[in-house]
C-alpha positions in Angstrom: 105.2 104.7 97.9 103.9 111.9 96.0 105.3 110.3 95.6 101.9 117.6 89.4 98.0 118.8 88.6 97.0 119.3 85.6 94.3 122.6 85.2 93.3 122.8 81.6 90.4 125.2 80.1 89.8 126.4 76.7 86.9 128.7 75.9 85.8 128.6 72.1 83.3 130.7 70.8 82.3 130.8 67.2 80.4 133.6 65.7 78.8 133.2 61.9 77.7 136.2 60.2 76.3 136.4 56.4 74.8 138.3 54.1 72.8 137.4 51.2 72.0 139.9 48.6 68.6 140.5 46.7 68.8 139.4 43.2 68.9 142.7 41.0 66.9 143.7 37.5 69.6 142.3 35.7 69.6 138.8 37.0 72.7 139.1 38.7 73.8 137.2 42.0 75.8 138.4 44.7 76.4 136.1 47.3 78.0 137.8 50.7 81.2 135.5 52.2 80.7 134.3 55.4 82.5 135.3 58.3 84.1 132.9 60.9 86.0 134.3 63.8 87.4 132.1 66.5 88.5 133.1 69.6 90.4 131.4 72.8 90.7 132.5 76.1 94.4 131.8 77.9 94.1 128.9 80.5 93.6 129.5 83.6 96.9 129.9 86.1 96.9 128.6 89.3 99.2 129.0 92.3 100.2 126.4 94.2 99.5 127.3 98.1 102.8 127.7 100.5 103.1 124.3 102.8 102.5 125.2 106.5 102.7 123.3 109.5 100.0 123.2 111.9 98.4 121.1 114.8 96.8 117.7 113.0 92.9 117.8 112.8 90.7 115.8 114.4 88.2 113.4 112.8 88.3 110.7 110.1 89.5 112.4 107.1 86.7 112.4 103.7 88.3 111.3 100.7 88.1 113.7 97.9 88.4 113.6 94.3 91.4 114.5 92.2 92.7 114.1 88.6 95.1 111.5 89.3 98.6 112.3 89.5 100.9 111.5 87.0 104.5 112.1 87.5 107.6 111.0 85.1 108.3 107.3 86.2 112.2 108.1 86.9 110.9 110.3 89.9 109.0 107.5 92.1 110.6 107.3 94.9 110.9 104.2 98.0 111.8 103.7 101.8 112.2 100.8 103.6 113.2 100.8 107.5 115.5 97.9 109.0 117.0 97.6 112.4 118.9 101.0 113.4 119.0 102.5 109.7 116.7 103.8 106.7 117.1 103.0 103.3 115.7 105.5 100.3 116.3 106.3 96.4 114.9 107.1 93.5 113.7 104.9 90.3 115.7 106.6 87.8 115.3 105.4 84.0 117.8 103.2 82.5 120.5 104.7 79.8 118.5 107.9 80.6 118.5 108.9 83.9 120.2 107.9 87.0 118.3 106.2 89.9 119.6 107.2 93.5 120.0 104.6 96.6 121.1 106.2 100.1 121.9 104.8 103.9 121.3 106.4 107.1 122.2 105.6 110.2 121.0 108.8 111.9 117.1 108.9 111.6 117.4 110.4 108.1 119.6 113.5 109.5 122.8 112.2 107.2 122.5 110.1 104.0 125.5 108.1 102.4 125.4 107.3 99.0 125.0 103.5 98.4 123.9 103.0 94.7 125.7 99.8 93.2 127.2 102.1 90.2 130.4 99.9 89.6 127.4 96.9 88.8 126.4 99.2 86.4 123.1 99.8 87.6 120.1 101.7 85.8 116.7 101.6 87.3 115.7 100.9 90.5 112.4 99.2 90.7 112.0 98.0 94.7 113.3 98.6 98.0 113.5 96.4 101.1 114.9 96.3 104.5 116.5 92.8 104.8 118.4 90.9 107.4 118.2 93.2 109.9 120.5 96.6 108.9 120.6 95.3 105.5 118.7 95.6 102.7 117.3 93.8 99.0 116.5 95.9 96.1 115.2 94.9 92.4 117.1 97.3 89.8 117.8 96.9 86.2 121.4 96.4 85.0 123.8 96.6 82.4 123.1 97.6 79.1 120.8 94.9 78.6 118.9 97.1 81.5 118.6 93.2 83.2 116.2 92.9 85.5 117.9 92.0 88.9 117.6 91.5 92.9 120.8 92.1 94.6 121.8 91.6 98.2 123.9 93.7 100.5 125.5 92.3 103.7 128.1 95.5 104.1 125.5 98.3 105.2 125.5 99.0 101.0 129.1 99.3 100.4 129.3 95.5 98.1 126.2 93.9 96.5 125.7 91.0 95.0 122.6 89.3 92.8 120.8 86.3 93.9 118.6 85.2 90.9 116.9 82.5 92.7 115.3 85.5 95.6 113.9 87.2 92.5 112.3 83.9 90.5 109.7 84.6 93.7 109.6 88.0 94.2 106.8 90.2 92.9 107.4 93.6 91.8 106.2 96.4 88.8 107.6 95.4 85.0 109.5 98.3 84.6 109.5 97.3 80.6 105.8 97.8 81.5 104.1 99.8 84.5 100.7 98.2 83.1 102.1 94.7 84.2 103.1 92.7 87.6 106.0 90.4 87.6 105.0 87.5 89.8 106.4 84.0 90.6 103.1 82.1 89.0 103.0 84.6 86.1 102.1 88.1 85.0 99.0 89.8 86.3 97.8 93.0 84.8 97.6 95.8 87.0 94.5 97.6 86.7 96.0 100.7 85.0 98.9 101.3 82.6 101.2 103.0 85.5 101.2 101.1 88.5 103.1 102.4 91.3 103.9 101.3 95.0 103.8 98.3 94.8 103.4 97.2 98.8 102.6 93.5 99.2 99.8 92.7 97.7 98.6 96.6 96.8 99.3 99.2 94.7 98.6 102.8 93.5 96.9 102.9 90.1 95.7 106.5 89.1 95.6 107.8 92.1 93.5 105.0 94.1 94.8 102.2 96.2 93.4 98.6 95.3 94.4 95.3 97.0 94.5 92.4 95.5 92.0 89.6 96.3 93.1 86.0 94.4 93.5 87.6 91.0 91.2 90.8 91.2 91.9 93.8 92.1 89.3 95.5 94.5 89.9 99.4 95.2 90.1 100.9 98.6 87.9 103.9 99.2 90.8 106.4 99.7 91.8 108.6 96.5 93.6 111.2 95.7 96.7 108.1 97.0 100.8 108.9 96.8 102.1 106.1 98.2 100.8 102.8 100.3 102.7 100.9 102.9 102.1 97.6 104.4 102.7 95.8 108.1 101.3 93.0 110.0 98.0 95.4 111.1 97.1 96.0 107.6 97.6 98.5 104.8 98.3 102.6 105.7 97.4 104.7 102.5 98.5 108.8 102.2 96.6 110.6 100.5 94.8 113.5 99.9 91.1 114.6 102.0 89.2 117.0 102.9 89.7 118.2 106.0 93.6 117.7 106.1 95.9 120.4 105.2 98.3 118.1 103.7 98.9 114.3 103.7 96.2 111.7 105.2 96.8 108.4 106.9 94.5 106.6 106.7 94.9 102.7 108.1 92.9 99.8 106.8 92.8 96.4 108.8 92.8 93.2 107.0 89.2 93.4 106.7 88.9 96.8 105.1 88.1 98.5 108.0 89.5 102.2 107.6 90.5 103.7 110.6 91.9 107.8 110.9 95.8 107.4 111.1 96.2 111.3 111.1 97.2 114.0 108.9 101.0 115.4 108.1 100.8 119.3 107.5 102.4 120.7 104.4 102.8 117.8 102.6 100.9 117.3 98.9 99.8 113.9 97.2 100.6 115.7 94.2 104.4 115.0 94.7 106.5 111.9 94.1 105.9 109.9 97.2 107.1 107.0 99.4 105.6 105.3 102.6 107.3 102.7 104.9 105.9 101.9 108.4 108.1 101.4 110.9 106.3 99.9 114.9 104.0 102.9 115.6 105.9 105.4 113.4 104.9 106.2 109.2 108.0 107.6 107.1 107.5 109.7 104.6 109.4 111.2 101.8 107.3 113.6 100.1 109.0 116.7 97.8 111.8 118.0 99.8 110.6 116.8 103.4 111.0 113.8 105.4 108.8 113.5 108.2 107.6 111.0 111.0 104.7 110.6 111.8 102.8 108.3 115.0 100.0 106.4 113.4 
């Protein structure tokens, strides 16, 4: 629902330089050439710190302010949690590159591979938990890339579509990120790469906004990876001062933020995803999955 930064600097300086001559006895005119010399000074490099793991810090974490994170699309990444088992993958692009969709049954110790390739799908746009230990996703299939919500009631092993669940579901146009597919029509998002897409909210450059009737209003967190939504309200991770890592940070249905705690090690600047599960937050951020009481 991190799931790179961009430093850029450029240093021109131009110096002029000229000559004019005096005009000599014989009326003749020299004119001196004029010089221009540019120079440009290497951008500077950056290393990214080494993730440690520490003891969480106390207080209400301070949003900060970050370029917002861009990512190629194929890379965002989702978790749902159902009854005994966790559900992940990866969007993929489709006829470019292949999404990923994985079971466990162990807490996230062991995955099994449960991507509907003999369907012949492409993309995978949404993930849900459904039915219990089963689960609903929104992919795009064939090589029409049709957009389609399939069904599993074998733990992921057979799927099946069920166009009548997606005429009312709501999800990202993955023709077009700048766009929300919903049953009473399309709503533009309010940027051109909407991502994790919870409910009613979504990441847009980097900050979370909810939608209230048909505008969106921003939430006060930025630097945002992923969101996650549950009967309490919305839990954003994200980037603050004053966490060396991943903020939670919980906001109740009437926007009131509360401190959900901070994950060590972890950087908003990485392909994301978010699922609550009771009092526990998953994450999937880079290469670690982590749980976290919120």
């Amino acid at each position: 629902m991190a799931r790179g930064a961009e430093l850029r600097g450029a240093v021109r300086g131009w110096v002029l330089g000229g000559a004019l001559a005096v005009v000599a006895v014989a009326a003749v005119v020299l004119s001196a050439l004029a010089l221009a010399h540019v120079r440009q000074e290497p951008p500077a490099e950056t290393v990214a710190p080494v993730p440690t793991f520490g003891p969480e810090p106390t207080g209400t974490p301070t949003p900060t302010t970050a370029p917002p994170v861009s990512y190629d699309r194929s890379l965002e990444r989702f978790v749902a949690v159902g009854d005994g088992v966790i559900w992940r993958g990866t969007a993929g692009s489709c006829g470019t590159v292949a999404p990923t969709l994985e079971r466990s049954a162990d807490d996230g110790e062991t995955w099994t591979d449960v991507a509907p390739a003999y369907l012949g799908i492409g993309g995978l746009v949404a993930v849900d938990a459904f039915a219990g230990s089963e689960a609903e996703i929104i992919a795009t299939m064939g090589d029409e890339c049709e957009v389609q919500l399939l069904r599993t009631f074998t733990q992921g092993r057979f799927w099946a579509p069920y166009p009548d669940v997606l005429a009312g579901a709501s999800f990202v146009d993955p023709a077009d990120a700048g766009s929300i597919r919903r049953p009473e029509g399309a709503l533009d998002a309010p940027c051109d790469d909407a991502r994790s897409l919870r409910g009613a909210a979504l990441v847009c450059d980097a900050v979370a906004y909810e939608l209230e009737g048909d505008v969106w209003t921003a939430l006060p967190s930025t630097n945002v990876a992923a969101i996650a939504a549950d009967d309490e309200g919305l839990v954003i991770a994200h980037g603050a001062d004053g966490c060396d890592g991943m903020a939670l940070t919980r906001y109740s249905p009437e926007g009131v933020a509360t401190d959900a705690g901070c994950v060590a090690g972890l950087s908003p600047e990485n392909p994301t995803a978010l699922a609550i599960s009771g009092d526990d937050a998953v994450l999937w951020s880079g290469d670690e999955w982590v749980v976290s009481t919120v």
